[in-house]
Residue frames as qw, qx, qy, qz and C-alpha x, y, z in Angstrom:
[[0.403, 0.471, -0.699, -0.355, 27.49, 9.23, 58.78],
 [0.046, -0.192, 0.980, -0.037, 27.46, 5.93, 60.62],
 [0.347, 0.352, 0.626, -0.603, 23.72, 6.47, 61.12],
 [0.506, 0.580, -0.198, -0.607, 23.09, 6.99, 57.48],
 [0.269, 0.318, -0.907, -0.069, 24.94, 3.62, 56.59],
 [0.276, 0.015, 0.795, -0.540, 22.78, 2.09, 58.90],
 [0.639, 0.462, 0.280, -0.548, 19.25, 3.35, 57.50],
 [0.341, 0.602, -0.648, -0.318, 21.29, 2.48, 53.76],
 [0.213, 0.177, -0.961, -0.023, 21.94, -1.35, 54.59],
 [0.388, 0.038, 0.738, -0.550, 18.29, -1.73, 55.92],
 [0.272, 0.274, 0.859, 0.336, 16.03, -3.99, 53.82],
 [0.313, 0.787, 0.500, -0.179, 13.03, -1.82, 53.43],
 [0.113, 0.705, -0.365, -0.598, 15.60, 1.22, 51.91],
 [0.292, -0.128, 0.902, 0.291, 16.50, -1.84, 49.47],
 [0.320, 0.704, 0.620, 0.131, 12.32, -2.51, 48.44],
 [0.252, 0.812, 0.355, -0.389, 11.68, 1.31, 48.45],
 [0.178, -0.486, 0.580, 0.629, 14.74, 1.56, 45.70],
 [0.308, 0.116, 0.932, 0.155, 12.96, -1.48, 43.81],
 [0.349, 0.657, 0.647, -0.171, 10.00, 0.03, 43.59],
 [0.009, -0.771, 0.217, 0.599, 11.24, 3.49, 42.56],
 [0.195, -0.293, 0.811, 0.466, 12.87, 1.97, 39.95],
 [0.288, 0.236, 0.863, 0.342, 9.64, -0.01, 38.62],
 [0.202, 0.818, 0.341, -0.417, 7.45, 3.15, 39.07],
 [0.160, -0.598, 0.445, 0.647, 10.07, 4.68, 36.51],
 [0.247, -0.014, 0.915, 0.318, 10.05, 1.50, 34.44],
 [0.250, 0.525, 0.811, -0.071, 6.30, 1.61, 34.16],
 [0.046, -0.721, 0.039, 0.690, 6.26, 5.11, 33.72],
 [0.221, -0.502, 0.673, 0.496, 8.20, 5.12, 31.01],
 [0.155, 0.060, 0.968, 0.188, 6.71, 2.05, 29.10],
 [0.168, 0.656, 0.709, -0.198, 3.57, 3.92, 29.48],
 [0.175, 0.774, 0.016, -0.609, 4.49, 7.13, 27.72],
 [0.063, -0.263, 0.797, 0.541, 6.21, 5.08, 24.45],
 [0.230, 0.444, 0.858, 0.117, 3.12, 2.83, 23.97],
 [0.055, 0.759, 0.386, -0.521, 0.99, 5.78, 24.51],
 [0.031, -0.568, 0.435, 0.698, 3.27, 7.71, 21.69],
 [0.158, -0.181, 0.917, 0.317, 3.14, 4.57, 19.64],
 [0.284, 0.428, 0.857, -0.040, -0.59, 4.38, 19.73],
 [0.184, 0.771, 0.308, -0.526, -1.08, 7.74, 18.06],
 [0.139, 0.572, -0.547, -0.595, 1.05, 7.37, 15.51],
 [0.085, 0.278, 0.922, 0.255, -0.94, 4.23, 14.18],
 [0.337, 0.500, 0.768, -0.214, -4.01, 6.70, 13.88],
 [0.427, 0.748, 0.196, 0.469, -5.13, 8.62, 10.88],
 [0.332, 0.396, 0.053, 0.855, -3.60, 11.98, 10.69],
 [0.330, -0.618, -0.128, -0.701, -4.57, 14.70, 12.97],
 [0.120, -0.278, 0.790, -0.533, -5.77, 14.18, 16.86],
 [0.468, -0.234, -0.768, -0.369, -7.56, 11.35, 17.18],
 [0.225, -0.148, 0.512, -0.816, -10.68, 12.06, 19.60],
 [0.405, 0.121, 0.838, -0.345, -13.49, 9.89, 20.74],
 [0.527, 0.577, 0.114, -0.614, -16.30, 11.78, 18.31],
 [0.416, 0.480, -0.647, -0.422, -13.53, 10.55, 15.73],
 [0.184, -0.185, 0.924, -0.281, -13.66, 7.07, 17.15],
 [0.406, 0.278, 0.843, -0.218, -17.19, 6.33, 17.62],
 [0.535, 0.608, -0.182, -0.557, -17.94, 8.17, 13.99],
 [0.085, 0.379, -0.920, -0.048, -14.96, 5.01, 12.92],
 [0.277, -0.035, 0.935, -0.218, -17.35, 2.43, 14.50],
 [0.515, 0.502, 0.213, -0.661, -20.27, 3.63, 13.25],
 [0.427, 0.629, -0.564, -0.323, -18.62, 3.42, 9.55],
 [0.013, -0.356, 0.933, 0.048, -17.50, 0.07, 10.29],
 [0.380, 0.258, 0.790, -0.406, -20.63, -1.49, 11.67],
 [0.596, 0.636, 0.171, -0.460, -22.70, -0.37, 8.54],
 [0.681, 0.586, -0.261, -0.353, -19.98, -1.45, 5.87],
 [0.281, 0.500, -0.815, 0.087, -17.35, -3.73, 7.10],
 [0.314, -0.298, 0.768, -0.473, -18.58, -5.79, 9.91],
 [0.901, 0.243, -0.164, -0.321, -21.25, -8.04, 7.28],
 [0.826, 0.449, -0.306, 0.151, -17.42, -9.53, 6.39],
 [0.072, 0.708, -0.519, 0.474, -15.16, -8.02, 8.85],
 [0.472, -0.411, -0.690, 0.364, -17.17, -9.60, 12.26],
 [0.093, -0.928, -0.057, -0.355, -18.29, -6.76, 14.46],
 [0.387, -0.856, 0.299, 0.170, -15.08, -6.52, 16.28],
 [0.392, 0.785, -0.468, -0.104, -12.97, -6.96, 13.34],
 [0.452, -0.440, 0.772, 0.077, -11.81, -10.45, 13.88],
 [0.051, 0.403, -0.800, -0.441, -12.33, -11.73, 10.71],
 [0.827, 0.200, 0.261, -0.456, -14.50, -14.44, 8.85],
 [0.309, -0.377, 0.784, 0.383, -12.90, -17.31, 8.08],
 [0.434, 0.369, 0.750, 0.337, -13.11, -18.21, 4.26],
 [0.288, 0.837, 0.389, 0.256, -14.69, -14.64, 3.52],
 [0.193, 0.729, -0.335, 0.565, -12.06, -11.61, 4.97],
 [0.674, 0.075, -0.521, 0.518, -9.55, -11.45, 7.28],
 [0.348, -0.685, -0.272, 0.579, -9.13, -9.71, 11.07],
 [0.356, 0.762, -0.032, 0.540, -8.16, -6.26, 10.72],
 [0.687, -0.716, 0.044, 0.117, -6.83, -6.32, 14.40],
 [0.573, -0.474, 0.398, 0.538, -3.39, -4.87, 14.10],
 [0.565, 0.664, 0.297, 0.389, -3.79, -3.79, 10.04],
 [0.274, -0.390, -0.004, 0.879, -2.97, -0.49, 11.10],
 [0.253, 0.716, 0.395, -0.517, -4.33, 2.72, 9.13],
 [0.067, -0.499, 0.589, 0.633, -2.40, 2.74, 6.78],
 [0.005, 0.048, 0.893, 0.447, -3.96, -0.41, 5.23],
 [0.326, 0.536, 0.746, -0.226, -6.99, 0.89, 5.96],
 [0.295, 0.748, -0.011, -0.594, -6.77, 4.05, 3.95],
 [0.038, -0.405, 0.716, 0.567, -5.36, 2.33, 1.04],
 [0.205, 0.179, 0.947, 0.170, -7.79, -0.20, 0.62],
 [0.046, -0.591, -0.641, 0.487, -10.49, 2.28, 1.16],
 [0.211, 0.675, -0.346, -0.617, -9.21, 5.56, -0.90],
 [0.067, 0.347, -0.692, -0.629, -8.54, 3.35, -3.83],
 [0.705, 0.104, -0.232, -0.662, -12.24, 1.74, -3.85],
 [0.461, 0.119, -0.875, -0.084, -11.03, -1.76, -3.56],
 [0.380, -0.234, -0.746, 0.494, -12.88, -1.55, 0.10],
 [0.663, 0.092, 0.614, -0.418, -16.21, -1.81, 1.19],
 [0.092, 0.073, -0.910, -0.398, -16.38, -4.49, -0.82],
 [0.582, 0.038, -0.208, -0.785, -19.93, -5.39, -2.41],
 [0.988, -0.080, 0.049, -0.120, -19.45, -9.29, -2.36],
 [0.539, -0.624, 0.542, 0.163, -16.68, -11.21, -1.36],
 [0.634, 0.744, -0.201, -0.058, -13.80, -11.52, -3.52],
 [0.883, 0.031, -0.180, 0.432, -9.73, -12.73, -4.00],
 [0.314, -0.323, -0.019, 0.892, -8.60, -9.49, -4.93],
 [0.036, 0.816, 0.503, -0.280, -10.68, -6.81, -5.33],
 [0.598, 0.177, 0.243, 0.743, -10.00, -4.27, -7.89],
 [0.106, -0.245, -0.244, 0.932, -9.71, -0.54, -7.92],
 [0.043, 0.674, 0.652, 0.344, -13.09, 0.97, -8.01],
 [0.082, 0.587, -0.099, 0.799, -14.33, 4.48, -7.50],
 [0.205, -0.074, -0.692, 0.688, -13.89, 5.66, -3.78],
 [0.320, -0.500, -0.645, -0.481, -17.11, 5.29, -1.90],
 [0.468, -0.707, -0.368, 0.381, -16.41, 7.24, 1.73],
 [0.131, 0.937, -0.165, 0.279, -15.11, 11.09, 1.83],
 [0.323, 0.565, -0.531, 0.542, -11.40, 11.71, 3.11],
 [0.358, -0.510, 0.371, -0.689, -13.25, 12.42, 6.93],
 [0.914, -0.048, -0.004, -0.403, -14.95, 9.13, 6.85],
 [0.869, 0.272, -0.320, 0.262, -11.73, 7.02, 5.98],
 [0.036, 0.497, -0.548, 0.672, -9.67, 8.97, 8.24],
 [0.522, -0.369, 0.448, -0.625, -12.23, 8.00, 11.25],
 [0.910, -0.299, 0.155, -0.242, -12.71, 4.51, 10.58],
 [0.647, 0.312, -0.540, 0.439, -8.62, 3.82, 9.46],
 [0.064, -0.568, 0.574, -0.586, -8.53, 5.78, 13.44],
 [0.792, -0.336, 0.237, -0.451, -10.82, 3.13, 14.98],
 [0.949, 0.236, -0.195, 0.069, -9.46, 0.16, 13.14],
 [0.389, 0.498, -0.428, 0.646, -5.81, 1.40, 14.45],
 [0.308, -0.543, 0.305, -0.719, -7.40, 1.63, 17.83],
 [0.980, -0.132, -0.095, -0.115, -8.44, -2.05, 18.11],
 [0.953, -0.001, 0.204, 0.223, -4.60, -3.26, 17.66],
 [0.282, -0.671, 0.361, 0.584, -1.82, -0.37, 15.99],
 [0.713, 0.448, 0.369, 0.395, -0.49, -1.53, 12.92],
 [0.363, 0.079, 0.275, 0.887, 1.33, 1.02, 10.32],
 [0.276, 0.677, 0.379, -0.568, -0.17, 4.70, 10.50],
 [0.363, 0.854, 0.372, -0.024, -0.97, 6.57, 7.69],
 [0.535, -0.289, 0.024, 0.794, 2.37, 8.51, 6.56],
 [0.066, -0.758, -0.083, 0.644, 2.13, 12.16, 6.36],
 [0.348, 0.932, 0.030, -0.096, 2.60, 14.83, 3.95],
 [0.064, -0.750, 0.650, 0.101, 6.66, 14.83, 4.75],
 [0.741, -0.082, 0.663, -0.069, 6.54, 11.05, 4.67],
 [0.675, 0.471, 0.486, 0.294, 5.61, 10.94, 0.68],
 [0.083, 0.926, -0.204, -0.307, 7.20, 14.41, -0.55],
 [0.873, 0.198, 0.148, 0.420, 9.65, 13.49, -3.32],
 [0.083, -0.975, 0.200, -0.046, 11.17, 16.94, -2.71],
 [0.060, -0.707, 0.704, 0.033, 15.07, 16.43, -3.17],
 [0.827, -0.050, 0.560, 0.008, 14.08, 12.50, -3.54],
 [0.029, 0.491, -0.722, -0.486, 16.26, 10.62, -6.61],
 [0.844, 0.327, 0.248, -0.345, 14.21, 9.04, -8.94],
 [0.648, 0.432, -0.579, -0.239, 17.16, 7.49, -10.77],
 [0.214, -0.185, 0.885, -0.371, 18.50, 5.42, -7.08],
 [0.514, 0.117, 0.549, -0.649, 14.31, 5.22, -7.45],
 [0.683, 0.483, -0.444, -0.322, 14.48, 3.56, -10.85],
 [0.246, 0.370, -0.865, 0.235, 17.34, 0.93, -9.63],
 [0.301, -0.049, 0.660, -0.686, 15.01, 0.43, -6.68],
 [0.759, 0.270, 0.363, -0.468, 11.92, -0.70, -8.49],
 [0.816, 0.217, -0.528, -0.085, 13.10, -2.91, -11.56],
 [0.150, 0.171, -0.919, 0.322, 15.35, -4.76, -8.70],
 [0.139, 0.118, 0.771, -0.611, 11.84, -4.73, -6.34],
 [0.362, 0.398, 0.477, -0.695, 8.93, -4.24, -8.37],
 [0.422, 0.406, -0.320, -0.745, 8.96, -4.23, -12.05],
 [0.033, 0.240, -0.951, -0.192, 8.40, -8.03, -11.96],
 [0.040, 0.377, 0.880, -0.285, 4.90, -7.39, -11.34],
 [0.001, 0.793, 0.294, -0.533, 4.33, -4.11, -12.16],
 [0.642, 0.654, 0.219, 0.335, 5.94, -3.79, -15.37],
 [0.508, -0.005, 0.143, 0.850, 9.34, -1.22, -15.89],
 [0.011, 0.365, 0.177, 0.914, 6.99, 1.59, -16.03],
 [0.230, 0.144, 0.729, -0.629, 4.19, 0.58, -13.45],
 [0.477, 0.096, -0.338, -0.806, 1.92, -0.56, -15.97],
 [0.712, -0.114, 0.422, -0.549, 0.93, -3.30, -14.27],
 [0.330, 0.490, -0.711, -0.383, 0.37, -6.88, -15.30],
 [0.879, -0.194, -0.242, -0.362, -1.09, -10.56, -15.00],
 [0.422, -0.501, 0.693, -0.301, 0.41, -12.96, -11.94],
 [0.430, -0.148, -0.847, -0.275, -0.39, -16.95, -11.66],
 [0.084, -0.175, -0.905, 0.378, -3.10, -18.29, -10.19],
 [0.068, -0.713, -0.492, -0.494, -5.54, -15.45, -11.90],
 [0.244, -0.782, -0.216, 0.532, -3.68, -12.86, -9.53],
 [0.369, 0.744, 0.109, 0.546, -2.76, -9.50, -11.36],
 [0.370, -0.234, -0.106, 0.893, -0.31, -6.46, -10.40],
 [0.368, 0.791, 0.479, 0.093, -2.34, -3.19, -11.00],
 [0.530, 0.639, 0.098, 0.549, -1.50, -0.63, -12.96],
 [0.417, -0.584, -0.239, 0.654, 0.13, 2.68, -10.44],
 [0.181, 0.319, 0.249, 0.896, -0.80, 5.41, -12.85],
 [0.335, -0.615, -0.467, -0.540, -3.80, 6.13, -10.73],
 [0.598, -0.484, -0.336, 0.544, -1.90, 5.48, -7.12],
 [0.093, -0.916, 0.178, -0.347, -1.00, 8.85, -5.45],
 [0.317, 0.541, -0.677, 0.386, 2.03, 9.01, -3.61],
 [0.483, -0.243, 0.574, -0.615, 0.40, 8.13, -0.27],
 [0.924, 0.123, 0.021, -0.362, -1.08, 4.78, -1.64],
 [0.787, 0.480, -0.383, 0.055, 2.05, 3.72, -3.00],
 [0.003, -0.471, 0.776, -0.420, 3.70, 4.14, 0.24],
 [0.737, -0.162, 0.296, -0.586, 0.76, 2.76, 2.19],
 [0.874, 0.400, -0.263, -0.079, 1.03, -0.39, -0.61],
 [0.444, 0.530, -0.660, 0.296, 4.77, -0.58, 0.47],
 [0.082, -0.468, 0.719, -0.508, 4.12, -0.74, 3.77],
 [0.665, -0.049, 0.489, -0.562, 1.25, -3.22, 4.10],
 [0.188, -0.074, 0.972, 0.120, 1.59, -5.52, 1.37],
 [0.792, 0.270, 0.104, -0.537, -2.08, -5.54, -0.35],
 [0.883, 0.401, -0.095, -0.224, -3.31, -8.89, -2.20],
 [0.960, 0.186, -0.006, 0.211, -0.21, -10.44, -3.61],
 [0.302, 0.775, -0.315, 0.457, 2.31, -7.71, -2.72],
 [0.604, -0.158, -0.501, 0.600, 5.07, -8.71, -0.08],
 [0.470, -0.878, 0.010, 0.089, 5.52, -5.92, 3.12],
 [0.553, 0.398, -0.132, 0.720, 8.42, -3.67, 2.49],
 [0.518, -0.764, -0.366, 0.121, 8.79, -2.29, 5.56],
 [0.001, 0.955, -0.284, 0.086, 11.18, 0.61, 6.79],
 [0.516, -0.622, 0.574, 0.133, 13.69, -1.78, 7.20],
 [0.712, 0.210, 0.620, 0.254, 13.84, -3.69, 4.02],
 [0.387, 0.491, 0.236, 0.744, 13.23, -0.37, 2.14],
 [0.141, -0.296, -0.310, 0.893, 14.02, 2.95, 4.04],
 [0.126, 0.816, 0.347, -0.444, 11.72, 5.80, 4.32],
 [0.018, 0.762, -0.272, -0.588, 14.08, 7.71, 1.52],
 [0.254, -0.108, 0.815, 0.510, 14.27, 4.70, -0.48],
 [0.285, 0.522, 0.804, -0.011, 10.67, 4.61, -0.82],
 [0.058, 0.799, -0.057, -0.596, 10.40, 8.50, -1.29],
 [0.155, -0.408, 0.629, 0.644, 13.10, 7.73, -4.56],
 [0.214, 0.200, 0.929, 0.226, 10.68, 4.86, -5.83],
 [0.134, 0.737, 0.641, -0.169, 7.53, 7.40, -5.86],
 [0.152, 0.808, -0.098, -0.561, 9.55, 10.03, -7.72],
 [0.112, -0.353, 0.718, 0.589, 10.49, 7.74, -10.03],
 [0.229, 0.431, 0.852, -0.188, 7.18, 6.81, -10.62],
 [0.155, 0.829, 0.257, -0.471, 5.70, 10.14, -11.05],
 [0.156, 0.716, -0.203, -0.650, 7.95, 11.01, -13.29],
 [0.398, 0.067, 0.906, 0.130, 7.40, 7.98, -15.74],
 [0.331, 0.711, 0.602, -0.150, 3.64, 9.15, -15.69],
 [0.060, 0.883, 0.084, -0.459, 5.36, 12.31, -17.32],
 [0.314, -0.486, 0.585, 0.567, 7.86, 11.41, -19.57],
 [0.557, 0.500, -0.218, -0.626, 6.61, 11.69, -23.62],
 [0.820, -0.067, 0.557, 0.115, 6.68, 8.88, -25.85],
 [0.002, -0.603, 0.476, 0.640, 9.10, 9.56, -28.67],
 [0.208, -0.083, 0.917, 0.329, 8.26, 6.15, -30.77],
 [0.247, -0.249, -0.647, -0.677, 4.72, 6.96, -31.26],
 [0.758, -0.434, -0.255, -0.414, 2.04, 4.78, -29.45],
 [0.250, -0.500, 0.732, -0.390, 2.94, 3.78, -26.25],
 [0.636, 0.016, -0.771, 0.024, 1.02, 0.43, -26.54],
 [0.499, -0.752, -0.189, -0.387, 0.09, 0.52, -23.12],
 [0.032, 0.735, -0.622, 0.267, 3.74, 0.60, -21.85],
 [0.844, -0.298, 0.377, -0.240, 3.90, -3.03, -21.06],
 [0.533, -0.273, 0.749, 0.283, 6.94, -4.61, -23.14],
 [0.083, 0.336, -0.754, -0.558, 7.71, -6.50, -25.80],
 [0.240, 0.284, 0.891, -0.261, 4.78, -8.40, -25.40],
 [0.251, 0.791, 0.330, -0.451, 2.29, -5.67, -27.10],
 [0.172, 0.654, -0.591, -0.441, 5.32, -4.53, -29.83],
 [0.094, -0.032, 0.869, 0.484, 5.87, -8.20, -30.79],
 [0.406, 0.375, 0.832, 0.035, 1.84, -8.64, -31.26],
 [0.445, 0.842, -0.058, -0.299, 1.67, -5.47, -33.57],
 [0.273, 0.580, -0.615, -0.459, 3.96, -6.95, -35.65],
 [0.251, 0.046, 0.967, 0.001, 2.99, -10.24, -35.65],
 [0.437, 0.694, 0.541, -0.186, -1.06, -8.92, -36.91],
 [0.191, 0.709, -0.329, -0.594, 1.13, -6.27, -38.99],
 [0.072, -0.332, 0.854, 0.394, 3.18, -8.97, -40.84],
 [0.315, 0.265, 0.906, 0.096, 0.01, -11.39, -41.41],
 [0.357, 0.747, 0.456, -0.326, -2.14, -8.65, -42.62],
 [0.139, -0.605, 0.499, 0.605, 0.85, -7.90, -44.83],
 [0.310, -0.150, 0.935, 0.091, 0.49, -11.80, -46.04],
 [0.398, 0.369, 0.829, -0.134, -2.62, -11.60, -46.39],
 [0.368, 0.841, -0.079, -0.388, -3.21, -8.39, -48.67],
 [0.142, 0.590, -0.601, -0.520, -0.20, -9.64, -50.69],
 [0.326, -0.028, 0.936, 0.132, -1.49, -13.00, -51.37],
 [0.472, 0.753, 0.344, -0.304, -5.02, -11.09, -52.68],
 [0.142, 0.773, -0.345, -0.513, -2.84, -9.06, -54.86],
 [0.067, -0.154, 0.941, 0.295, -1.05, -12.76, -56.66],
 [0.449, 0.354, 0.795, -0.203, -4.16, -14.07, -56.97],
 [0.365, 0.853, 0.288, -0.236, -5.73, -11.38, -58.64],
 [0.206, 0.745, -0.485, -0.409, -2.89, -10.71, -60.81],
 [0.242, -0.272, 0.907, 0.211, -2.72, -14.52, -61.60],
 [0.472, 0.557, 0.660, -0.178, -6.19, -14.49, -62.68],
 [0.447, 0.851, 0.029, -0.275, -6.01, -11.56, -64.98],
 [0.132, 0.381, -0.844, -0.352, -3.07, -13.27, -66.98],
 [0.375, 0.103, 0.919, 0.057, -5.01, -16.52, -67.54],
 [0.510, 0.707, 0.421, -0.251, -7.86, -14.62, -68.75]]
């Protein structure tokens, strides 16, 4: 015992604790990042082939605007260091990205890379820097999700841009909300989390993972619900309703004022 107390109270037992300890630390710190950096790439396992297919893609459509290591051109597009994949597949799936010439906001055009192609350069772009990944299949499921909570949720967060049905709408400054009948569920999350154009970043803390889920089944089921009044007008308000009655009433005015005329003429005669 006394001899054990001994070896115990000598300084080097004292470092070889220290170190232990940071070898742990480091350890450690190295399997979380490590975790962390796979979940910021597309879907699937992300493997070199997928990687330098990613650069490839990039160098040929992004890097004109991008820079060739994705730091950005000021005045013409921003870094994408740290975007994450998420914002790469959104911009990307929904056409707005490769952009032809440089633009504010870039509107949704048809999608000009296959699924494989976006997947490998959202994994490279995510490989420069992390960022938000790409959320799964379970991620956007509205399975058991409440699309009235998900109603409450988007006039309080969204319909002020997007219109009470997601029809979308003009901004100032000649920015515009677009329309989200064409968004799939995955975009709309993607959208939440990254913030395109003029849209804040609603992150998993500002709106949970389940809240968002609610908001994308109330959505969907919008896109489904009949219109009982007739024409929908392109679901955008009172805006559209008053100006059919406003061209209704004057063309009303104007046919009835033909009618006096022509019935004041044919008395005189």
């Amino acid at each position: 015992m006394p001899s054990i107390s001994l070896r115990r109270r000598r300084p080097a037992a004292g470092y070889a604790v220290i170190a232990l300890g940071l070898l742990t630390v480091g350890t450690a710190y190295a399997a979380i990042t490590s975790a962390a950096a796979a979940s910021a790439s597309a879907p699937g396992i992300t493997s070199q082939n997928q990687l330098a297919e990613g650069r490839a893609i990039f160098l040929q459509e992004c890097a004109t605007c991008h820079g060739l290591y994705a730091q950005g051109t000021p005045g013409v597009a921003p870094s994408l260091i740290g975007v994450g994949s998420a914002a790469v597949d959104f911009q990307v799936s929904t056409g707005r990205m490769p952009a032809r010439e440089p633009a504010a906001e870039m509107p949704r055009k048809p999608v000009q890379l296959t699924t494989r192609q976006i997947h490998a350069l959202a994994a490279y772009i995510a490989s420069l820097g992390g960022g938000p990944a790409i959320p799964t299949a379970g991620q956007v499921s509205i399975a058991g999700a409440n699309p009235g909570l998900g109603q409450q949720l988007f006039v309080t967060d969204c319909a002020q841009c997007h219109n009470f049905v997601g029809a979308g709408g003009a901004l100032t400054y000649g920015k515009y909300a677009p329309a989200l009948t064409a968004s799939t569920p995955t975009q709309i999350y993607e959208a939440m989390l990254t913030g395109p154009e003029a849209m804040p970043v609603f992150n998993n803390t500002t709106i949970t993972p389940q809240q968002k889920r609610d908001i994308i089944a109330y959505i969907v089921e919008t896109r489904q619900e009949p219109n009982p009044g007739g024409f929908s007008l392109g679901r955008v308000g009172p805006v559209t309703e008053g100006l059919v009655a406003f061209l209704g009433l004057l063309l009303f005015m104007v046919f009835a004022a033909l009618w006096i005329t022509a019935k004041h003429g044919k008395a005189h005669e």
